[in-house]
N, CA and C of each residue as an Amber inpcrd file, in Angstrom:
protein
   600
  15.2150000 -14.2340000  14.8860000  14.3320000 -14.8710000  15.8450000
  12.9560000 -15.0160000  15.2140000  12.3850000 -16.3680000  14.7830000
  11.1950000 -16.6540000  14.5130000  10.3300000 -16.7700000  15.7230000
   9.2630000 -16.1300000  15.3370000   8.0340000 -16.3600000  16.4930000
   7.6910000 -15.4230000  17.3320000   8.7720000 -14.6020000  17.8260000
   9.2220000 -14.0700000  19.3570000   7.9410000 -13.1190000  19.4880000
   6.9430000 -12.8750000  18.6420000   5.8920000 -12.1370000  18.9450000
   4.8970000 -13.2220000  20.1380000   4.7540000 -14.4340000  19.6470000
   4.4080000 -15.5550000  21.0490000   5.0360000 -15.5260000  22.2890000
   6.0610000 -14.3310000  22.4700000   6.2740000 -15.2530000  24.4040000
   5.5900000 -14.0750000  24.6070000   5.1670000 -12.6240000  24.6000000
   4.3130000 -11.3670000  24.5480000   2.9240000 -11.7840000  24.9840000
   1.9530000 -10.8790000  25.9590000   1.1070000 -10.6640000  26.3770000
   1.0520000  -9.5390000  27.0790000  -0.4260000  -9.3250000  27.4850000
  -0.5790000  -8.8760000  28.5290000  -1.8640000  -8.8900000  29.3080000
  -2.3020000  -8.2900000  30.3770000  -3.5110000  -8.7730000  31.0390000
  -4.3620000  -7.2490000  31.0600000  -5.9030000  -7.1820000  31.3320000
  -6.6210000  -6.1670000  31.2630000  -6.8260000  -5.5070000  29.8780000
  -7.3130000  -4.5470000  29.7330000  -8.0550000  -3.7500000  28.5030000
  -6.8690000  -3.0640000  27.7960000  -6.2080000  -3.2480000  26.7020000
  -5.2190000  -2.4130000  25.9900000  -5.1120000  -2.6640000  24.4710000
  -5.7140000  -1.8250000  23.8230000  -5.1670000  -1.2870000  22.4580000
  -3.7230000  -1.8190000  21.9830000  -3.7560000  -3.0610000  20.9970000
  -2.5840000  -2.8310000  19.9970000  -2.4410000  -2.0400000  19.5440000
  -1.2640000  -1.4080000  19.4000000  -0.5430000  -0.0870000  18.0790000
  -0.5870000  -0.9370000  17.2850000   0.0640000  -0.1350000  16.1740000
   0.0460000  -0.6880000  14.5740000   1.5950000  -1.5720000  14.7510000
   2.5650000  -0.9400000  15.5630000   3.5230000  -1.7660000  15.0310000
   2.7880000  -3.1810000  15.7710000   2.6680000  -3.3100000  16.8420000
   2.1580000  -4.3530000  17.4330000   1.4590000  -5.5090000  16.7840000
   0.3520000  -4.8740000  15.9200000  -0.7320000  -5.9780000  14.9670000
   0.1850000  -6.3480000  13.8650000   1.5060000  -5.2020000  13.4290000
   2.1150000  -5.7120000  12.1140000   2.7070000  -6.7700000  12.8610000
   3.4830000  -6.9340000  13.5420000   4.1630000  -7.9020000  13.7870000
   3.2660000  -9.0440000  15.0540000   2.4040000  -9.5370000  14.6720000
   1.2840000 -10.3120000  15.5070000   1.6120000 -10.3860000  17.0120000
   2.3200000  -9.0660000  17.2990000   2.1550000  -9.1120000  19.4140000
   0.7390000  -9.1000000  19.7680000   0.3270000  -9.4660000  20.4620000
  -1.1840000 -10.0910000  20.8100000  -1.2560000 -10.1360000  22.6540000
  -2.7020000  -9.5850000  22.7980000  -2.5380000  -9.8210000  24.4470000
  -2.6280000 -11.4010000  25.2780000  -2.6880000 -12.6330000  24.3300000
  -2.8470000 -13.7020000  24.7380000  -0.9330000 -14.3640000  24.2770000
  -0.6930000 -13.9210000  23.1070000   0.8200000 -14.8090000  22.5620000
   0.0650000 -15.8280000  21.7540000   1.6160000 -16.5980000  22.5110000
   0.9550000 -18.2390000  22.0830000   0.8220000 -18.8800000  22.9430000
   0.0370000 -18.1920000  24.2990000  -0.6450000 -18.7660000  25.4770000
   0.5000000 -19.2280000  26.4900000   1.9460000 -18.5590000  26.3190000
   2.1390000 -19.3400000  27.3170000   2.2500000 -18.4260000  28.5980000
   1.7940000 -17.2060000  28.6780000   1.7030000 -16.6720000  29.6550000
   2.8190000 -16.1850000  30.5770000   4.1020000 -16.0890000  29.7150000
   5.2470000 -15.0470000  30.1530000   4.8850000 -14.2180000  31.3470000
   4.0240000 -13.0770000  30.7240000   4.1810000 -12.0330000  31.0240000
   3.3490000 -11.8120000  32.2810000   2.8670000 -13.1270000  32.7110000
   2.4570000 -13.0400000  33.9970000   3.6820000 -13.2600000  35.1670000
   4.6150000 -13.7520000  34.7320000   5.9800000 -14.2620000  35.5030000
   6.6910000 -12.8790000  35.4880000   6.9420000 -12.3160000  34.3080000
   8.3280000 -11.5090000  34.1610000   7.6380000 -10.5090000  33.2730000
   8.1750000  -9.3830000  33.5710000   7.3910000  -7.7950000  33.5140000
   8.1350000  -7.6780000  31.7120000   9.3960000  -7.9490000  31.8850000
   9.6450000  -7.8360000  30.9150000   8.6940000  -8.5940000  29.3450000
   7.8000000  -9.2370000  29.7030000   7.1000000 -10.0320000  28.5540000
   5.8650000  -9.2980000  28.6750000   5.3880000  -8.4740000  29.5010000
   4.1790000  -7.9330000  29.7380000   3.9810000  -6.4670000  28.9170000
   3.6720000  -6.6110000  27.9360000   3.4220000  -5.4570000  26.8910000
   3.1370000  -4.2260000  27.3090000   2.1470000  -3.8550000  28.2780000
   1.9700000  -2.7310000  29.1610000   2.4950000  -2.2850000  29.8790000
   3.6970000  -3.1580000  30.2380000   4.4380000  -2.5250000  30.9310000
   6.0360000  -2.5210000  30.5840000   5.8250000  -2.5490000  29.4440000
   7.7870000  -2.6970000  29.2660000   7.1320000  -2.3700000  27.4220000
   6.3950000  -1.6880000  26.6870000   5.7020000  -1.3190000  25.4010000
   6.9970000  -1.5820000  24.0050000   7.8220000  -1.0640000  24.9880000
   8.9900000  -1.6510000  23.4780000  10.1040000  -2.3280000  23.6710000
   9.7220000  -3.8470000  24.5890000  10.5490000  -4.9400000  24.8670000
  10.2800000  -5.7710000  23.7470000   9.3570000  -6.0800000  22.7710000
   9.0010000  -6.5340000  21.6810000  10.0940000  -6.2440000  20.8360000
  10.3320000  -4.9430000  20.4950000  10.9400000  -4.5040000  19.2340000
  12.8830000  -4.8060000  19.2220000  12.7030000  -5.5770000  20.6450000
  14.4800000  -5.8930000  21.2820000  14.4380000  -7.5560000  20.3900000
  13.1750000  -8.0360000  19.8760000  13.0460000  -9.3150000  18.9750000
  12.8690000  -9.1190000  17.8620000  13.5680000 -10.5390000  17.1580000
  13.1620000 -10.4670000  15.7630000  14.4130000  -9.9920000  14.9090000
  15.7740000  -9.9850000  15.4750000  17.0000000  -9.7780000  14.5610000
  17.9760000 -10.6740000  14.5960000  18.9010000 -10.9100000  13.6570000
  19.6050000 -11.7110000  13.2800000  20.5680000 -11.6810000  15.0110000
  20.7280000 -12.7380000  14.8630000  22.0200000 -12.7710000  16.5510000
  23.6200000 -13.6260000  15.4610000  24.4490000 -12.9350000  15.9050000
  25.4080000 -13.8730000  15.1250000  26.2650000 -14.1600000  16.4640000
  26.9720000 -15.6540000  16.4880000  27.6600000 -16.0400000  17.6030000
  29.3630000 -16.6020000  16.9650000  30.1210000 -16.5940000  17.4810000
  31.3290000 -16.8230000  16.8260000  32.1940000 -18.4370000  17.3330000
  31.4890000 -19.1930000  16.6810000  31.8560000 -20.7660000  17.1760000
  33.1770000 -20.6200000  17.4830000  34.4010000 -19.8690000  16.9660000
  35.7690000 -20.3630000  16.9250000  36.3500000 -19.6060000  18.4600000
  35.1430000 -18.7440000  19.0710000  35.9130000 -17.9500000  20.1330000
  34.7740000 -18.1090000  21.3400000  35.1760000 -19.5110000  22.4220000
  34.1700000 -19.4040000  23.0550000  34.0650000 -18.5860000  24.2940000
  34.6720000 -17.4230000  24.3680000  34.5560000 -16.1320000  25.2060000
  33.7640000 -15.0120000  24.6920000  33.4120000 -15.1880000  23.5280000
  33.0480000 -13.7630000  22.9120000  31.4260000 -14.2820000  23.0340000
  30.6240000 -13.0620000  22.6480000  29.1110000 -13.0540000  23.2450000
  28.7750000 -12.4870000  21.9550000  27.3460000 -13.1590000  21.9360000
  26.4530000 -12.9360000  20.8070000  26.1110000 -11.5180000  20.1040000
  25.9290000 -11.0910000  19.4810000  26.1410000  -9.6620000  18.5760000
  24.3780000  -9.5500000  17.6390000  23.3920000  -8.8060000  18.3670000
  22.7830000  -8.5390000  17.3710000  23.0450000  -7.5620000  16.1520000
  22.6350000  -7.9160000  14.9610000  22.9700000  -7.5700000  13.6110000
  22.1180000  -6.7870000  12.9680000  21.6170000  -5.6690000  13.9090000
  19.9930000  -4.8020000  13.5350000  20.0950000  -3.7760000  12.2160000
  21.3790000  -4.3300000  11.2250000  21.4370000  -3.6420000  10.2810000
  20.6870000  -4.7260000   9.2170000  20.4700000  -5.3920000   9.4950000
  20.0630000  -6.5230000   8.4590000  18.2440000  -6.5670000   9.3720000
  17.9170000  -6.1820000   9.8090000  16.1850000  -5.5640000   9.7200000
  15.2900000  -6.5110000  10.7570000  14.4090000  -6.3220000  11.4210000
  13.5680000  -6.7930000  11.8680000  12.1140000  -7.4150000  11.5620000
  12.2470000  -9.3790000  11.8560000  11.1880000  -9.3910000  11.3610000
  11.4440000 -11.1820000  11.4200000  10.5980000 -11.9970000  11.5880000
  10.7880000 -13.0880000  11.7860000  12.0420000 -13.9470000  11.3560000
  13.1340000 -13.7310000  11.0600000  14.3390000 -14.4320000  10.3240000
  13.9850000 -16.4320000  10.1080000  13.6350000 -16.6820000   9.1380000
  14.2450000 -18.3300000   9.2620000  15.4350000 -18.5280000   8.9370000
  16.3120000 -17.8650000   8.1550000  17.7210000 -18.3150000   8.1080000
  18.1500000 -16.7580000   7.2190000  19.9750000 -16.9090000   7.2460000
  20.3340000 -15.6530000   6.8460000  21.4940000 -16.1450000   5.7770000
  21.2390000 -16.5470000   4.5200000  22.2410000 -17.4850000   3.5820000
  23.1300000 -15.8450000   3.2380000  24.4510000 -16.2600000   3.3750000
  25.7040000 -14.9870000   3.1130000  26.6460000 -15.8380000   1.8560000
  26.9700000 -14.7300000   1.2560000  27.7360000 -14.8830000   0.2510000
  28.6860000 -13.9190000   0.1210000  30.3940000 -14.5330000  -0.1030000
  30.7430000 -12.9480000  -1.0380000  30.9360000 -12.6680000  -2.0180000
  30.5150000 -11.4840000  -2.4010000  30.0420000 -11.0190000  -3.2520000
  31.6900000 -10.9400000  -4.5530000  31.5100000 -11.2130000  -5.1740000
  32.6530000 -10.5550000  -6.6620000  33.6850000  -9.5310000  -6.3560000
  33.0830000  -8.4350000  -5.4340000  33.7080000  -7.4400000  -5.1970000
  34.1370000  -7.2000000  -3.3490000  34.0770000  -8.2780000  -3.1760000
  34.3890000  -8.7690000  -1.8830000  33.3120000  -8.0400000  -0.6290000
  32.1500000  -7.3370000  -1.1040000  31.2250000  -6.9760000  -0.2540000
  30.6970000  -8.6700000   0.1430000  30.0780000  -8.6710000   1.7540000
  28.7320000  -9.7210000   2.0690000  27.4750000  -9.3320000   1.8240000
  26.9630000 -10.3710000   1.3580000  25.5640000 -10.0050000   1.2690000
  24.9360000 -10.9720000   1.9850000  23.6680000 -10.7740000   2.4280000
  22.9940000 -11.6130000   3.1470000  21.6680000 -11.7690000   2.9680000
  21.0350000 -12.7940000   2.6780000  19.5360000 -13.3210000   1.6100000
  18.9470000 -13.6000000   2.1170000  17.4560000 -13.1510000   3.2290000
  16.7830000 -13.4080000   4.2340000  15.0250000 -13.5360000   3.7380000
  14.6900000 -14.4170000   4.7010000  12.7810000 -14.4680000   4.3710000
  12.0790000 -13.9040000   5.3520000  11.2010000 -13.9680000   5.4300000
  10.1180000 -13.6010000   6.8630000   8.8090000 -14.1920000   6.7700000
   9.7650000 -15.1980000   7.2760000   8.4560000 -16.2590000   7.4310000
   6.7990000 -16.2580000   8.5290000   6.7830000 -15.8550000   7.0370000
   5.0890000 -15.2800000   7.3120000   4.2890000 -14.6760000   6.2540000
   3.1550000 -15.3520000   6.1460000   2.0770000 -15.1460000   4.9260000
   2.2640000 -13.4400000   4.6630000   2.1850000 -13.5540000   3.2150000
   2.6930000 -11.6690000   2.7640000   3.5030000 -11.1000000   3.2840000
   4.2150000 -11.8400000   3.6140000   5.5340000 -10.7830000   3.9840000
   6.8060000 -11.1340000   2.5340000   8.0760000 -10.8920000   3.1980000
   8.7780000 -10.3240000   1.9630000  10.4790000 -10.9750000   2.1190000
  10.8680000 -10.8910000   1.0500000  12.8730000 -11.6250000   0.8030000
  13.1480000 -10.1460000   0.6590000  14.3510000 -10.2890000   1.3680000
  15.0740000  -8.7230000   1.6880000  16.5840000  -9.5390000   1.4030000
  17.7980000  -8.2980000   1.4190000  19.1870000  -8.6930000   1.1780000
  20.0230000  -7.5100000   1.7280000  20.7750000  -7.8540000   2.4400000
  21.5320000  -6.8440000   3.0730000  23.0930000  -6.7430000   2.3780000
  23.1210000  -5.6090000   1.9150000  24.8260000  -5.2610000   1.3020000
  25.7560000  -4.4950000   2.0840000  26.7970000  -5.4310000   2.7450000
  27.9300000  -4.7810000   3.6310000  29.0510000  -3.5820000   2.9270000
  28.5190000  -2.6140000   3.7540000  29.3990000  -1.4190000   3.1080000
  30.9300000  -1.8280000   2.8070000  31.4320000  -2.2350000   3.7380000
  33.1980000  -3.1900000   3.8470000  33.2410000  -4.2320000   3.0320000
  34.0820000  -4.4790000   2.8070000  34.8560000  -5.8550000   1.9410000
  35.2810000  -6.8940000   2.6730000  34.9380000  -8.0300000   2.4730000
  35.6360000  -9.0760000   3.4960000  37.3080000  -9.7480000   3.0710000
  37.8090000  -9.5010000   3.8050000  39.3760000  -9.9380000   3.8820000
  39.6660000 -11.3790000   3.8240000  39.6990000 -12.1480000   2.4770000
  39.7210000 -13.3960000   2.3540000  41.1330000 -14.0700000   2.9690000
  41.8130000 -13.1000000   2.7620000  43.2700000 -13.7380000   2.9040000
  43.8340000 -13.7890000   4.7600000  42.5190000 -12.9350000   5.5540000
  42.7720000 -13.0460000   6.5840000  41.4410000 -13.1830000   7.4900000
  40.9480000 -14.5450000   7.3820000  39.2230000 -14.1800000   7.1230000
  38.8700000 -14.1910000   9.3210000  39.8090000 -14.0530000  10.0730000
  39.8320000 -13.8370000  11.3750000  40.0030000 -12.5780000  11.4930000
  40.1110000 -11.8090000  10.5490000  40.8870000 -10.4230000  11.1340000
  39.7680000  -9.3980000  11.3130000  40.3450000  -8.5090000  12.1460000
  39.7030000  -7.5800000  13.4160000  38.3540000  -6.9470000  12.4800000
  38.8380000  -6.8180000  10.9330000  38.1390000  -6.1880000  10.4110000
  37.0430000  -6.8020000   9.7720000  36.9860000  -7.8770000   9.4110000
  36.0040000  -8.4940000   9.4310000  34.5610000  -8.6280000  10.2330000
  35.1800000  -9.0130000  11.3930000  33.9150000  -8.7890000  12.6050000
  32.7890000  -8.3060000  13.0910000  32.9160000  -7.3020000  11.8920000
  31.4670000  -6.4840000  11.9600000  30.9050000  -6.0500000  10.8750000
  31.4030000  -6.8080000   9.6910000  30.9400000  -6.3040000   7.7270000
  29.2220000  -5.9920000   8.7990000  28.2950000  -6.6280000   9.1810000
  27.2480000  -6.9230000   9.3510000  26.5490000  -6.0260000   9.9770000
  27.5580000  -5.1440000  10.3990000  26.3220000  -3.7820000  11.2470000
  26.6070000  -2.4780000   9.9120000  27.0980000  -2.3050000   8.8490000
  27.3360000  -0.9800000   8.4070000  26.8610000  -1.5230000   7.0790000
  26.1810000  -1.1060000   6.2970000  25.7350000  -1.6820000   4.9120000
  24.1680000  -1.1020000   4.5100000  23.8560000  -1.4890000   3.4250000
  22.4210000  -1.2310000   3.0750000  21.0820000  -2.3630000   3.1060000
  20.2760000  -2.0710000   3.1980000  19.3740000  -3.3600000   3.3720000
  18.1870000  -3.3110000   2.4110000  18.1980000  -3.9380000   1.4600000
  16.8400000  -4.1750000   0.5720000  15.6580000  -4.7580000   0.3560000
  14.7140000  -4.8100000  -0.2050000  13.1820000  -5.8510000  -0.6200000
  13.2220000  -6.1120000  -1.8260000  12.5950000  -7.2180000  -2.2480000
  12.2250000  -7.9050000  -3.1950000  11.1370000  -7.1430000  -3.6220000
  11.0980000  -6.7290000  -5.2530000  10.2390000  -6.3120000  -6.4700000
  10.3130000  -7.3360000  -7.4150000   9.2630000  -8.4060000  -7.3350000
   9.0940000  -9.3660000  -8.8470000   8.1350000  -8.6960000  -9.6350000
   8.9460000  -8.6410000 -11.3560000   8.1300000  -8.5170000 -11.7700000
   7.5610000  -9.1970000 -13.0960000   7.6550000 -10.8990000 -12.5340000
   7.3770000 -11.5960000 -13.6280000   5.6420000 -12.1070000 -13.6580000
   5.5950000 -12.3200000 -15.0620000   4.2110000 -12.8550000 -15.3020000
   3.7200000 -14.3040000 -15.8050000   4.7800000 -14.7200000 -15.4930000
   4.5520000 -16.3480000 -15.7090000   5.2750000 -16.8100000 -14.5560000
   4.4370000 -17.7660000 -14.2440000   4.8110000 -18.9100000 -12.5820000
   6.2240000 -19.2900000 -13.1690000   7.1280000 -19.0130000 -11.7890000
   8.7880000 -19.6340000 -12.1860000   9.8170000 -18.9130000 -12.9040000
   8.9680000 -17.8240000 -13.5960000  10.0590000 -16.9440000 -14.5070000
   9.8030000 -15.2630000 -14.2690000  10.9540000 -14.8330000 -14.8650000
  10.5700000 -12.9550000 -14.1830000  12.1860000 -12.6010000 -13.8910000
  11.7410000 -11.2560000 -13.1870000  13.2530000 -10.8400000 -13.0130000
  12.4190000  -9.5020000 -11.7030000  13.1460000  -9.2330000 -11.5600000
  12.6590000  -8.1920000 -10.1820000  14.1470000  -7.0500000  -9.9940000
  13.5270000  -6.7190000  -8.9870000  14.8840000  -5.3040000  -8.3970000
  14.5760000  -5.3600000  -7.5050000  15.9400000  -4.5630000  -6.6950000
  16.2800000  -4.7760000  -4.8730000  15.9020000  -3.4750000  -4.8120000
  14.9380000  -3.4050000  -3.7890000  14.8500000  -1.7480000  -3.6130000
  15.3060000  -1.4950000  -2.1890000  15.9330000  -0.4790000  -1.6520000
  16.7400000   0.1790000  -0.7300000  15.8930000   0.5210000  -0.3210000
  16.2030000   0.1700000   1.3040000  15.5380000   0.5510000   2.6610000
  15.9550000   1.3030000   3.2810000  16.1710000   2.8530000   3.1920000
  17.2260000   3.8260000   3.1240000  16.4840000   4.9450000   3.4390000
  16.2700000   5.6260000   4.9190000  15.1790000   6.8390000   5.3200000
  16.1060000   7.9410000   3.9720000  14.4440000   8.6130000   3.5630000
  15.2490000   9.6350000   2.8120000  15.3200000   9.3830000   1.0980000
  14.5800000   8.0560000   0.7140000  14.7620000   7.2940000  -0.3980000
  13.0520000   6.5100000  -0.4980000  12.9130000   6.4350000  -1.1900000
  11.7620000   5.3190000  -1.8200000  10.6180000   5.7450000  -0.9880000
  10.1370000   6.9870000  -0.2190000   8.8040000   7.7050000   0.3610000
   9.4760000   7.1380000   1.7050000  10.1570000   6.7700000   2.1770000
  10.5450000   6.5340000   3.4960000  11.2320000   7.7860000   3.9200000
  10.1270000   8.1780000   4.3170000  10.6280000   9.9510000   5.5310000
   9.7920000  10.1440000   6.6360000  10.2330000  10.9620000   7.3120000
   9.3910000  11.2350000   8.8110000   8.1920000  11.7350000   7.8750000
   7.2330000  12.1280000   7.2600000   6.3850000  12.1810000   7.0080000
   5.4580000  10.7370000   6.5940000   5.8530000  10.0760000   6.5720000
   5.7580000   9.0000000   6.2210000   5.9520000   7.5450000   7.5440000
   6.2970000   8.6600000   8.3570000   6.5070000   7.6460000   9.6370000
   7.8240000   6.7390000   9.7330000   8.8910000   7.3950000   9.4080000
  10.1320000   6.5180000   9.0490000  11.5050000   7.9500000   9.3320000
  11.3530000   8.6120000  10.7950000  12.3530000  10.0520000  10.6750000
  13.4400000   9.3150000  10.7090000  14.1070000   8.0690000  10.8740000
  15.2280000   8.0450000  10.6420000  15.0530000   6.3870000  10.4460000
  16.8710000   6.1560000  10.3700000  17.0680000   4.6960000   9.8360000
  16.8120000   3.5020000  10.7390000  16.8800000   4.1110000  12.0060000
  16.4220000   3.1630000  13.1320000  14.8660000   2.6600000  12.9710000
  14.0440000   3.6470000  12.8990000  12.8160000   3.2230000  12.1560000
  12.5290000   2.3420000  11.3170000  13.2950000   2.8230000  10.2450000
  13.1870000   1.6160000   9.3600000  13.4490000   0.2160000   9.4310000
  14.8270000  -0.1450000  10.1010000  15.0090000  -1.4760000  10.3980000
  13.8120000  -1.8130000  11.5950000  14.0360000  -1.0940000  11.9650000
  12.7480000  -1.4590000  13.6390000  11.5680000  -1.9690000  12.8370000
  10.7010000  -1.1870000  11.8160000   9.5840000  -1.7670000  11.0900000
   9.7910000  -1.7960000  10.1170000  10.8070000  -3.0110000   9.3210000
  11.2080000  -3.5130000   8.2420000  10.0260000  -4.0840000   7.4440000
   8.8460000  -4.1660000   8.3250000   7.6350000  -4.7170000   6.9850000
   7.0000000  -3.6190000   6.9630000   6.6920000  -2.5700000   7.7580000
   5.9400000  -1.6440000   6.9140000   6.8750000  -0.6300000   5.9200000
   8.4590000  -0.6960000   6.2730000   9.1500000   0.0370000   5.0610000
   8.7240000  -0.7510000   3.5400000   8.8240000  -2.1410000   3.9750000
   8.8200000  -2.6310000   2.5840000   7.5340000  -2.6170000   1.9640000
   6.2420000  -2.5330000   3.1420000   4.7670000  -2.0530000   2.6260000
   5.0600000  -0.8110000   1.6120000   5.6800000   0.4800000   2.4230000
   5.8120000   1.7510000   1.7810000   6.2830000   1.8730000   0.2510000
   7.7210000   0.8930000   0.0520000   8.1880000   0.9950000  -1.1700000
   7.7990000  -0.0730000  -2.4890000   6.1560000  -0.5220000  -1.8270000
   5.5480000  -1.5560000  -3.0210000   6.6930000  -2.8110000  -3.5740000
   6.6540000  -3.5290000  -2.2380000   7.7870000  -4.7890000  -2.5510000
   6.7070000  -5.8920000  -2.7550000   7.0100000  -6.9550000  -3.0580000
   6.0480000  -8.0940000  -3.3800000   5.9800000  -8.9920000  -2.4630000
   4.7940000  -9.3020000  -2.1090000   4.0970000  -9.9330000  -0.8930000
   4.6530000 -11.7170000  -1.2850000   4.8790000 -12.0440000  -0.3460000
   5.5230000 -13.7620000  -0.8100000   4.2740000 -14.6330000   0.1790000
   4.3760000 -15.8990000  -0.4650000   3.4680000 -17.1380000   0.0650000
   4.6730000 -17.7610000   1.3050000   4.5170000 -16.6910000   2.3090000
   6.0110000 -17.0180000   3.6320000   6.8770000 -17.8600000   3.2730000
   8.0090000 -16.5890000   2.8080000   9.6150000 -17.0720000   1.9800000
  10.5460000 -17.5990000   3.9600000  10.0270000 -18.8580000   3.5710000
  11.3980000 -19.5230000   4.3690000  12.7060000 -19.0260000   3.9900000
  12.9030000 -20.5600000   3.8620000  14.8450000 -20.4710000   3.5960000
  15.0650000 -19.8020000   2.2600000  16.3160000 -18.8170000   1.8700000
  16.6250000 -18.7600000   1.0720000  17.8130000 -19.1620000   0.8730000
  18.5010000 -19.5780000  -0.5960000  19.3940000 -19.7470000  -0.8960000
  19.9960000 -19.1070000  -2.1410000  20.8720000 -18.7790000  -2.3170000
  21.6700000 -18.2190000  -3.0930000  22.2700000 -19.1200000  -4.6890000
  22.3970000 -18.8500000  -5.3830000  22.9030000 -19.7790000  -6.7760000
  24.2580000 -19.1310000  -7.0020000  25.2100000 -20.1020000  -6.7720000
  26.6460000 -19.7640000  -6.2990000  27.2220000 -19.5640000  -7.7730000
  26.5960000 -19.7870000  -9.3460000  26.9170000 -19.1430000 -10.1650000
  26.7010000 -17.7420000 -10.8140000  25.9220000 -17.1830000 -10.0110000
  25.2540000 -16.0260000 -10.6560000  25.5430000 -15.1010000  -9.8000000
């Protein structure tokens, strides 16, 4: 979900938190004044209806009974698109931006294997909630060229600990830009779409 920090407000005197300013919830939005209608958009009074935005939703075109599935293993944070591939070793991966000035390309690696030969089957259905989730480290010095590493978004790994404001993994996906602040990932000129190079 791009944006979803705009349908958010609220009215009278109140302090943003930090997650709040990271992710631009604001007591105005983008003016359209939700949260004068429905409590649920009103920041003061519903404080972590915000953090229910901002994750991948996957819907299943081929089954029109089944209902949308958020995917909060793959992280929170403006999504413009979620390009999937499988991987060589039959893991998914999934190649995401966050579109928004200094923010960051992350990639999510499905613990499971996807079942090509039965690509409906039961087991499939959820590669997308159990896996690891990473940030982008470039570390090239010429425009266009370089090479980088995926660093793991993993409480317990890379200074991400309850001392650190991260006691568990829910944390982390919940504030997927300040994990990737923590583990010195590289700030992007707001990575839209990504795409994948189907030879490499």
């Amino acid at each position: 979900e791009e944006n979803f920090n705009g349908y958010f407000g609220w009215n009278g005197t109140r302090t943003p938190t930090v997650l709040e300013n990271r992710y631009g919830v604001s007591q105005n939005g983008f003016g359209y004044r939700w949260h004068t209608a429905d409590a649920r958009f009103d920041v003061a009074a519903t404080p972590n209806e915000p953090n229910r935005f901002g994750w991948v939703v996957e819907i299943d075109p081929f089954d029109p009974a089944s209902k949308p599935l958020k995917r909060t293993a793959l992280g929170r944070f403006k999504h413009e698109n979620a390009e999937h591939v499988i991987a060589a070793d039959g893991t998914v991966v999934v190649y995401m931006g966050d579109d928004e000035r200094n923010e960051y390309i992350y990639k999510f690696v499905s613990a499971g294997k996807f079942d090509a030969s039965n690509p409906r089957a039961p087991a499939n259905r959820n590669l997308l909630d159990t896996g690891t989730l990473y940030v982008a480290k470039f570390e090239g010095s010429t425009p266009g060229r370089g090479t980088g590493t995926w660093i793991a978004l993993v409480q317990g790994q890379n200074g991400l600990t309850a001392a650190n404001g991260f006691p568990d993994q829910a944390s982390i996906l919940i504030n997927a830009r300040a994990a990737a602040d923590r583990v010195g990932a590289t700030m992007m000129d707001r990575p839209e779409w990504i795409t994948a190079n189907p030879g490499r």
